[in-house]
Every structure is written in structure tokens, then in C-alpha cells.
C-alpha positions in Angstrom: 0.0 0.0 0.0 1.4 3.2 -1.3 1.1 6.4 1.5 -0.3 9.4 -0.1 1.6 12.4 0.9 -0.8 15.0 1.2 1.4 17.7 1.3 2.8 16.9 -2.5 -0.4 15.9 -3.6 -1.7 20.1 -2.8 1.4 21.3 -4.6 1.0 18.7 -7.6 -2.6 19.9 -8.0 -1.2 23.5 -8.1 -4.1 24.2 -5.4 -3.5 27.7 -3.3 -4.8 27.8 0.2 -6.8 30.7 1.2 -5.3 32.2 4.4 -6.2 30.2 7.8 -9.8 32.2 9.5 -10.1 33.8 12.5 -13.1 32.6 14.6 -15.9 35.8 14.5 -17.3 34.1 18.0 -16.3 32.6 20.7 -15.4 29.0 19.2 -12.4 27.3 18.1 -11.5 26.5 14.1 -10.2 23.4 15.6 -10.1 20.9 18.0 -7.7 18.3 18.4 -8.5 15.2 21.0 -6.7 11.8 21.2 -6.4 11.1 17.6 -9.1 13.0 15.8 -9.6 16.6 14.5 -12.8 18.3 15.0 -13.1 21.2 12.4 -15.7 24.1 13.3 -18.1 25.1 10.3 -16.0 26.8 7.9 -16.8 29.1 4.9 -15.9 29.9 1.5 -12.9 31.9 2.5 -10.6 33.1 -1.1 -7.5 34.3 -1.4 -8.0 38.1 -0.4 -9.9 37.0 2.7 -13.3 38.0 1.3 -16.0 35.5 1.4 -17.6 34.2 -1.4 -21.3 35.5 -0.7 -25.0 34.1 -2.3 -27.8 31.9 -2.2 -28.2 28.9 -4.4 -31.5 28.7 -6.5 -31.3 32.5 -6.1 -28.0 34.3 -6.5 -26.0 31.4 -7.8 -26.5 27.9 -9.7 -25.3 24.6 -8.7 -22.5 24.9 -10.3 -21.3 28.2 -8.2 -22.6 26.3 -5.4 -20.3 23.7 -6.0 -17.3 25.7 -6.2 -18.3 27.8 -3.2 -17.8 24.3 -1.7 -14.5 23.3 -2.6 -13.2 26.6 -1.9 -14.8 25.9 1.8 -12.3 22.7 1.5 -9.4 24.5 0.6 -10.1 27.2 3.4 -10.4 24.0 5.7 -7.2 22.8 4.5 -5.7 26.1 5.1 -7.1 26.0 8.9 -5.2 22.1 9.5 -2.6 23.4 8.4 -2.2 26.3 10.9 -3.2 23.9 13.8 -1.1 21.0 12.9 1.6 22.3 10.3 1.1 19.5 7.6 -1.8 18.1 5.9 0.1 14.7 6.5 -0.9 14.7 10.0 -4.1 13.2 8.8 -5.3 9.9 8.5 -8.6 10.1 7.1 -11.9 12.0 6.6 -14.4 10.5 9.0 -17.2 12.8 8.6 -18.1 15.9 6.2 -21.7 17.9 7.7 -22.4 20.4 4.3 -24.7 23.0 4.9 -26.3 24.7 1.5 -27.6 28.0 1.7 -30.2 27.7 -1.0 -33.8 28.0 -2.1 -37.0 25.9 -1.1 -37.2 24.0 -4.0 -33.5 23.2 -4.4 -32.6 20.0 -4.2 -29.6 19.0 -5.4 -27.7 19.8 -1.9 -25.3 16.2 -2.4 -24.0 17.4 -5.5 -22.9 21.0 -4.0 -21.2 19.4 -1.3 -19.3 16.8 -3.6 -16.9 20.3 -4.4 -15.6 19.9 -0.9 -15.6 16.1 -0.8 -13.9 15.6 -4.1 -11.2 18.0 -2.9 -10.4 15.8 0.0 -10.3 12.7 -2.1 -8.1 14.3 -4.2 -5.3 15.0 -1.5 -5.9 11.9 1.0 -7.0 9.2 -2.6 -10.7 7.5 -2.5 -10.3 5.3 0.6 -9.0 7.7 3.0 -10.4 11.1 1.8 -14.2 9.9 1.7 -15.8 9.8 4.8 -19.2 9.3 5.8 -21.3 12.9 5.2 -24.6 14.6 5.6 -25.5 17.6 2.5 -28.6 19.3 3.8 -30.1 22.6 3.0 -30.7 25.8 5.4 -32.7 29.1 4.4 -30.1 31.2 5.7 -25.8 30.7 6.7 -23.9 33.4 8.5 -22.9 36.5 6.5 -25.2 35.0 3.5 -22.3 32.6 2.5 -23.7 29.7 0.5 -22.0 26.8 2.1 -20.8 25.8 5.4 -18.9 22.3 6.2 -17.8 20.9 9.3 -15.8 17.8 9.4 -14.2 15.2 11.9 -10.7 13.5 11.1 -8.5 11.0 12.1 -5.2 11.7 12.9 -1.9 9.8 11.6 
């Protein structure tokens, strides 16, 4: 069984990490105990700090959706890496929550969420970057952001 570096695998996909969040309450980003990592909801954080900002079935398509939800990933990435230094330092994914900021009638919330999910399968590979995960749809996230994930993982 070959070990997937996680590290190289974020620089061979040429992917750029937004910078690490602050918490805008009183929570932590992260939690590490025994050998998992609790992540705290994160957002669609980009490269200039700014959020990515919208509501899908309204503002946005899936498709935006989608992307808003990788970029949560990547921002999530960004935050294990400030806590723990290297993306290495992960086992697995064991569980991806997706919130969708979205319409009434849209339904389609599992395929927004696969932007963050296929992310993680790309940098930990299919068996350890899949977890088990719940996509469900809210009227309303913080700051009008159109995704929010939390996630658990296990530590190397």
C-alpha cells in the first residue's frame, strides 16, 4: 500500500490555500483530542480574505454552489494546516456535515457538497479522503455565505 503524501499531492494539484480564518465568535476552528480533529463550520474563504457571498436557487447555480464548496475545503485545509503544520498529519476523513444555503425548492444539496468532498479525495486518494457525510439545505448561513462544512478527522 502506497502512503499518499498530502502535502505533495496540494502542490502537484497547483491548489492555493486561502489564508487560515479567524473565529468571528467565541469558538475554536479546531479541535484536536486523542487522535481526531474536530473542524468548526468553515466558509468559503478566497484568497483576499473576502467571502464568497449568495444563495443557491437565487444568486447562484449549482454549479457556483459547487465551487463555493471546494473553496470551503481548501479554506479548511488552510485552517489544518495552521493547527497541525502539515496536511500529513491526517489519517482520514471521517465525517463531512455540508450545509447549503439555497432556495426551497433546491434539491440538489449532495451534489454541492461533492466540491468539498472531491477535494479531500483528491489530496488523501478515495479510501481515506471519503468519509461518511450529511448535504442538507438551510434558508439562511452566516454572513449570507452559500456553504458551510464541518468535518471530523482522524489523525496519523
Amino acid at each position: 500500500m502506497t502512503t499518499i503524501n498530502a502535502d505533495e499531492k496540494l502542490k502537484e494539484l497547483n491548489l492555493t490555500l486561502p489564508p487560515a480564518p479567524s473565529p468571528l465568535g467565541v469558538y475554536k476552528p479546531c479541535l484536536v483530542d486523542g487522535n481526531y480533529l474536530y473542524l468548526s463550520g468553515h466558509g468559503p474563504v478566497q484568497n483576499d480574505k473576502s467571502l464568497i457571498i449568495g444563495r443557491i436557487g437565487a444568486d447562484m447555480d449549482m454549479e457556483a454552489g459547487k465551487l463555493a464548496a471546494r473553496q470551503v475545503g481548501l479554506t479548511m485545509l488552510a485552517t489544518i494546516k495552521a493547527e497541525l503544520g502539515s496536511l500529513n498529519k491526517i489519517k482520514r476523513v471521517i465525517k463531512v456535515l455540508g450545509m447549503v444555503n439555497c432556495t426551497p425548492d433546491f434539491k440538489r444539496h449532495p451534489y454541492v457538497i461533492n466540491g468539498c468532498s472531491e477535494l479531500f479525495a483528491s489530496i488523501w486518494g478515495a479510501e481515506n479522503g471519503v468519509g461518511v457525510r450529511s448535504a442538507v439545505g438551510f434558508g439562511s448561513l452566516p454572513d449570507n455565505i452559500p456553504v458551510e462544512i464541518e468535518a471530523l478527522f482522524e489523525l496519523a
